[in-house]
C-alpha angles and dihedrals in degrees: 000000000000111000123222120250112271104242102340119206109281104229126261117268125205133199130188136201132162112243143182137001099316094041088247108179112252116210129192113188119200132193103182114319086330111098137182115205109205129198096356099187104187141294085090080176084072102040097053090048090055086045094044092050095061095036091242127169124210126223099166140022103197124192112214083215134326107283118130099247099052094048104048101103107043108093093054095053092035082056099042109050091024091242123151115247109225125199127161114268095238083064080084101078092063102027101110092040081047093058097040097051084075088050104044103035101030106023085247111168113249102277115222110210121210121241113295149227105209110201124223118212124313108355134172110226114197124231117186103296095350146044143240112217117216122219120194105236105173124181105074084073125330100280100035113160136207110192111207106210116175109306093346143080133212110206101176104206099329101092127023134177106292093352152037143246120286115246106210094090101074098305130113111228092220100053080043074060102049092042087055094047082047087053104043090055080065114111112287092237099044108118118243106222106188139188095242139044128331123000122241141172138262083248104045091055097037085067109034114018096109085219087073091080086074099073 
């Protein structure tokens, strides 16, 4: 007789809302009552409603990658539900051109981020019984994540529907490539969760983002 499993891993959950001055999507992904925010790119009143709502409980605020608008919000939620905020280390070499970019462009105040875990290289991140993987996606800018949670992928601002990130911002349009050619070896059915605008598939975009030519 084959037994079932004991307490198997309830499945990830993932939210979305648009968020902040450039409408980044926003994700909280839950596993259980355990949740990840990731990229939360300002207006933290919503967010924590959204959070509170579901009694959820944070252990860990992520930043797809350093720009203004995908990084607002962090400190608040870092200080409120005593959670670590994680970026890439390469992140390091345009932070300071990433922050100013809100004041400057936008009149943004200065944004204080809270202390932060910097990641190195392709990490597993645990979230209540399960785990986001981390791909290093450069291009976008140097330290440019994807999070692979569950059948989806978040791409930041590396990989859109139908397109991909700029790279005059403190990217390199070769390694935004490479990163491209690295997701679209992902699973077909695997969902593309971006930072902007509508989600996709690696399918989808395998066979009709125009960018793919250039692989």
């Amino acid at each position: 007789m084959v037994k079932p499993k004991d307490n198997p891993s309830p499945p990830l959950e993932i939210s979305s809302m648009v968020v902040g001055p450039l409408s980044t999507n926003c994700y909280v992904i839950a596993s259980g009552r355990k949740a990840a925010v990731v990229d939360p790119g300002g207006e933290p009143e919503l967010i924590v409603s959204f959070l509170n709502s579901k009694d959820l409980q944070v252990e860990s605020v992520i930043a797809t990658h350093s720009h203004f608008d995908h990084v607002i919000a962090a400190k608040a939620l870092c200080d409120l539900y005593n959670a670590p905020f994680m970026m890439h280390e390469a992140e390091k070499t345009v932070l300071d051109l990433s922050l100013n970019l809100g004041r400057e462009l936008f009149g943004i105040p200065e944004i204080d981020l809270p202390e932060t875990r910097y990641l190195h290289g392709q990490e597993k991140i645990p979230l209540g019984d399960a785990q986001l993987e981390i791909m290093e996606t450069p291009g976008h800018t140097p330290g440019s994540i994807s999070i692979i949670a569950g059948d989806s992928v978040l791409t930041g601002d590396t990989l859109f529907r139908g397109s991909i990130g700029r790279t005059d911002l403190g990217g390199d349009w070769n390694s935004m490539i490479q990163s491209l050619g690295k997701l679209l070896k992902l699973p077909g059915h695997l969902r593309v969760l971006p930072g902007h605008g509508p989600e996709s598939t690696v399918e989808l975009e395998k066979t009709t983002n125009p960018f793919a030519r250039e692989l």
